[in-house]
N, C-alpha and C positions, 0 to 999 in steps of 0.2 A: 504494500500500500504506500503511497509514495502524496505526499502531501505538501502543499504551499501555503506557508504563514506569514502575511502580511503586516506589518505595523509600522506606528510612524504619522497615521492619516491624523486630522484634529482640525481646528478651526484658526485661520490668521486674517490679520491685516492685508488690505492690499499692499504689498512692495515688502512682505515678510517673507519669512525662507520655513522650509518644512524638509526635512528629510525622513524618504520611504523607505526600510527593508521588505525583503522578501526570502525566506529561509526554506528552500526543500529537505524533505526528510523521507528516510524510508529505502526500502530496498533499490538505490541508486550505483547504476554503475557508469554512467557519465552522462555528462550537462553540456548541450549544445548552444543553442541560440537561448539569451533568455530576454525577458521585454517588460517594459509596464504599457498597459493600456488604459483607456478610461472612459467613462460613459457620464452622459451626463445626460439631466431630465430629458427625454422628448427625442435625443438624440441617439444614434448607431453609435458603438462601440471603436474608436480611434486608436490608431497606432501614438502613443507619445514618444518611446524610444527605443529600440534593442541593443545588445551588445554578444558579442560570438563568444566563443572560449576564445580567441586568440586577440580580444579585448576590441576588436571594431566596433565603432557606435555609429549608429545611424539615429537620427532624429527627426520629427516631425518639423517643419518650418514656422510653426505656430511656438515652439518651445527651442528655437536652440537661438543658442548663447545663452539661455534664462537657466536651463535642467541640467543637470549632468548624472549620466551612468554609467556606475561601475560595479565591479563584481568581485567576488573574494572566493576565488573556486573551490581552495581550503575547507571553506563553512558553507558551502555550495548557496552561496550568500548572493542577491543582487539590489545593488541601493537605487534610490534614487534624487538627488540632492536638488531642489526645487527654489532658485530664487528669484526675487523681483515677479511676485506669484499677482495673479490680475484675477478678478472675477470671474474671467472668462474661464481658466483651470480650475473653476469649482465642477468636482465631477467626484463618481468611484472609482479609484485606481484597484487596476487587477496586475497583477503578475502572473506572467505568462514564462515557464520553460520546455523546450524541448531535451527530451532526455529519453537515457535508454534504462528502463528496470526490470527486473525480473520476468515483468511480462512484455518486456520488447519495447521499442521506440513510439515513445508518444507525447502526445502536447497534451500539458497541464497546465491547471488557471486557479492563483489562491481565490478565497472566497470575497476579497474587494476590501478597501478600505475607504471611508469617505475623507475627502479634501472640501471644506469651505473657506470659499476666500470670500471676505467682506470687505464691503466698497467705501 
């Protein structure tokens, strides 16, 4: 059983900073791509950013320069460090990894954590 635990989500100011973890656990034998996404009222499901095991990040245009992710392959860890945060990143961040476990390669998604940014 292979599991993703989110924390870090809470409520800020606009132009504050928040940083998200994401910890998988469980019968893991290696961590590919891993991501945050996020959803917000009314809206589809958006890519905010990935990062590879061999550390490439990719970012959405709405969030770069502002987010940064990074991963700690160690702790099969991936952050996501959030600043000069706007209203508009009010949403639930989900963490997303591909990996290979016991039962073979698949994409998993923690349960979400909520972000409000107040104006």
């Amino acid at each position: 059983q292979v599991q993703l635990v989110e924390s870090g989500g809470g409520l800020v100011q606009a132009g504050g900073s928040l940083r998200l973890s994401c910890a998988a656990s469980g019968s893991i034998f290696g961590i590919y791509t891993m991501g945050w996404y996020r959803q917000a009222p009314g809206k589809q499901r958006e890519l905010v950013a990935t990062i590879t095991s061999g550390g490439t990040t990719n970012y959405a245009n709405s969030v770069e320069g502002r987010f940064t992710i990074s991963r700690d392959n160690a702790k099969n860890t991936v952050y996501l460090q959030m600043n000069s945060l706007k209203p508009e990143d009010t949403a639930v961040y989900y963490c997303n990894a591909g990996l290979r476990s016991g039962l073979g390669f698949g994409d998993h998604w923690g349960q979400g954590t909520q972000v409000t940014v107040s104006s």
